[in-house]
Phi, psi and omega in degrees: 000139181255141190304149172271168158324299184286007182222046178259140153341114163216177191072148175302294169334307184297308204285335172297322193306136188239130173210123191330306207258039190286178165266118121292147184260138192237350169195119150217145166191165188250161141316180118301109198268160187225145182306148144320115178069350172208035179252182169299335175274326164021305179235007094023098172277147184296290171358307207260326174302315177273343137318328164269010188261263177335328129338311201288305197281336188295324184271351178305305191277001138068058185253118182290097196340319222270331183244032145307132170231004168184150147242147190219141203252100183259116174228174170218319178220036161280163162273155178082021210290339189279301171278001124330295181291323190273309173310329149252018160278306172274005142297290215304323191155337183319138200247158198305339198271349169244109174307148178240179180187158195240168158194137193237101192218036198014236181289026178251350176004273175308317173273042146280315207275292187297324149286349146338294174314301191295311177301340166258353191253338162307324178293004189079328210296309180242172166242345177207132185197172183242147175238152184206162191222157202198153176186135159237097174288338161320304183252338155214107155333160161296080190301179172300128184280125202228141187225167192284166177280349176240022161239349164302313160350288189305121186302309173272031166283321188280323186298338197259003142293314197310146177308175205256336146260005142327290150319318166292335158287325168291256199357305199290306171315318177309293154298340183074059145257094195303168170336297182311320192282310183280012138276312159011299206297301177309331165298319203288322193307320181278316152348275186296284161011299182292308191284013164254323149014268174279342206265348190058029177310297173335342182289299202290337176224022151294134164241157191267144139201161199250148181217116209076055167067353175241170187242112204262106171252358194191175222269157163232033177238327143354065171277145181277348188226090190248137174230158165317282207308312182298316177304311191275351163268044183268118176251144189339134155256001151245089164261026141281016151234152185043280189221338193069053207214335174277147180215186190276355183264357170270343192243124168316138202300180209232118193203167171229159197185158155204170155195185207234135164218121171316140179209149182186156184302152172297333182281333161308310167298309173292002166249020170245001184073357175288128170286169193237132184271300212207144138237149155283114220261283193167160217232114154282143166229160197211148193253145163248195176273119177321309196270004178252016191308329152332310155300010199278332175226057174268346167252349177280347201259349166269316176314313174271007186276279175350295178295348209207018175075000192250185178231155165276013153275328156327318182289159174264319173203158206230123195244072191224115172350130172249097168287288185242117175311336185273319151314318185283333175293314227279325168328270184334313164275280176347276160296010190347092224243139172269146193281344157282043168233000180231147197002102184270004187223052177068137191240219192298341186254021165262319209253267173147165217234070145310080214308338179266350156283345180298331159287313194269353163297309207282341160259014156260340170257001142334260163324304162292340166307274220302354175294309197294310172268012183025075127323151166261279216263092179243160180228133214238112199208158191188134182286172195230134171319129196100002211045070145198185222219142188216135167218157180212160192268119157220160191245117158318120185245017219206120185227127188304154217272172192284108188316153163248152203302000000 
């Protein structure tokens, strides 16, 4: 039976607590992303990226296809996302008897895709399923949103079609967050970025998988030598709007990608021998003022703090989507979250933001932090195109093994 408001888990103590019928992640990991148009994926149809994907993690994950009981596809813009997606699941080996489904909640995408699973598999309908998040910005670009004249009238109609960094440009004028802060913000992002990198964090939550005979093991969106000076000679890529303050080294990069995660009741995973990562606590969304879209999760991350009992010192580590550095400082001060508690290895405007992977990324890349720093509690959150905002709970379940004396 699925929890009610009044009977959701709350408090830290409650959420540590192992109970047979929690929903748990039993495998995550991602691709390697490539820049948009000049990357590795470049010419990567999503079709063929989630086939080598689905290939990659079933024999990783030593998972038997056949007891698959739904898949959910978090995309935004090929076309056709359902019979893509269904169409390489049954290439990869998947068998024809497990249904798929798609969901488009532009960049919260994929964890929609992970709460889907969950929610069904909280309902009794299933015990196991895969959730996945996918995008080719390469081969399909955001098209244009195109709406009638008499729903355009409306001012936030019109404002929640406008390009995405339009937003970002509101956000900064609006808040008053300057040049200066946002790149500040875009240095660290690109920093940490490099030194996990070079240090071979990213190993951890990579699957090598092949295509056309080659093999994608590692990120090509990475630049190595971002500096303060370069970030500030950078010039506006909207200078027709607002301040004029987003540039391409301050806005998260434009990319492809996938990534995947098993999700199952806890007692299923120990009677299929599948190990348990995480569990999954739950996912809050929140609607903003279309042209402030940036800000979304400065209320999705207290709403779900909120629904579970917590405080935000509790949580252990902050996954929260770097669309735009003039959105992201303000989240970040605005919640005030300390910054070795948010995205320590760099976020979307280092690694770059395949928008339907990007939820399900951010939670393989999480989970592998927090493993590394033996963590409970990560959360995870990001504004979404249109105005709104998505946050989600996960509990570390993976402790490093014991140093010897």
């Amino acid at each position: 039976m699925m929890a009610t408001a009044a009977t959701l888990p709350r408090g830290r103590a409650a959420l540590l607590e192992k109970k047979p019928d929690d929903v748990v992640i039993a495998y995550a990991k991602r691709t390697a992303m490539g820049r948009a148009k000049k990357g590795q994926f470049k010419d990567v149809p999503v079709d063929e990226m989630l086939h080598g994907l689905f290939q990659a993690a079933l024999k990783e994950a030593k998972l038997d296809a056949a007891k698959i009981e739904d898949i959910c596809v978090g995309t935004c813009h090929p076309p056709s996302p359902l019979y893509v997606s269904r169409a390489a699941a049954l290439a990869a080996g998947i068998p024809d008897h497990v249904p798929i489904s798609t969901v488009n909640r532009l960049c919260s995408s994929g964890l929609m895709a992970i709460r889907s699973i969950a929610q069904a598999i909280q309902a009794g309908e299933i015990s196991l399923g895969l959730a996945v998040g996918v995008e080719s910005m390469s081969l399909n670009p955001r098209p244009t949103p195109d709406v009638t004249d008499a729903v355009a009238v409306n001012q936030q109609a019109y404002d929640c079609i406008q390009p995405m960094g339009w937003t970002s440009e509101m956000v900064a004028q609006g808040y008053m967050v300057s040049r200066q802060k946002q790149d500040e913000y875009a240095l660290i992002s690109h920093t940490r970025a490099l030194e996990a990198t070079k240090a071979g964090r990213f190993s951890d939550e990579i699957i090598p998988i092949e295509i056309r005979g080659k093999t994608f093991a590692s990120d090509d969106t990475i630049r190595p030598s971002v500096s303060a000076e370069g970030l500030a000679a950078l010039k506006p890529v909207f200078p027709d709007w607002g301040d004029a303050s987003t540039t391409a080294g301050n806005a998260s990069g434009i990319g492809d990608g996938a990534a995947l995660c098993v999700l199952a009741t806890r007692a299923r995973a120990e009677q299929e021998g599948l190990p348990v990562l995480a569990k999954y606590v739950g996912v809050a969304v929140v609607g903003v003022e279309p042209r402030f879209m940036g800000i979304a999760p400065v209320f999705a991350v207290p709403k779900v703090l909120d629904a579970y009992g917590l405080s935000n010192e509790e949580i252990d580590l902050y996954e929260i989507n770097e669309a735009f550095a003039s959105q992201f400082a303000y989240c970040v001060e605005e919640l005030m979250i300390p910054l070795e508690k948010i995205n320590p290895n760099g976020g979307s405007i280092a690694l770059t933001h395949p928008l339907g992977m990007t939820g399900v990324r951010q939670v393989v890349t999480g989970l592998a932090e927090l493993r590394r720093r033996n963590g409970d509690l990560l959360l995870t959150s990001m504004c979404i195109g249109s105005g709104m905002g998505a946050a989600g709970i996960f509990v570390n379940e993976v402790r490093p093994t014991q140093a010897k004396l």
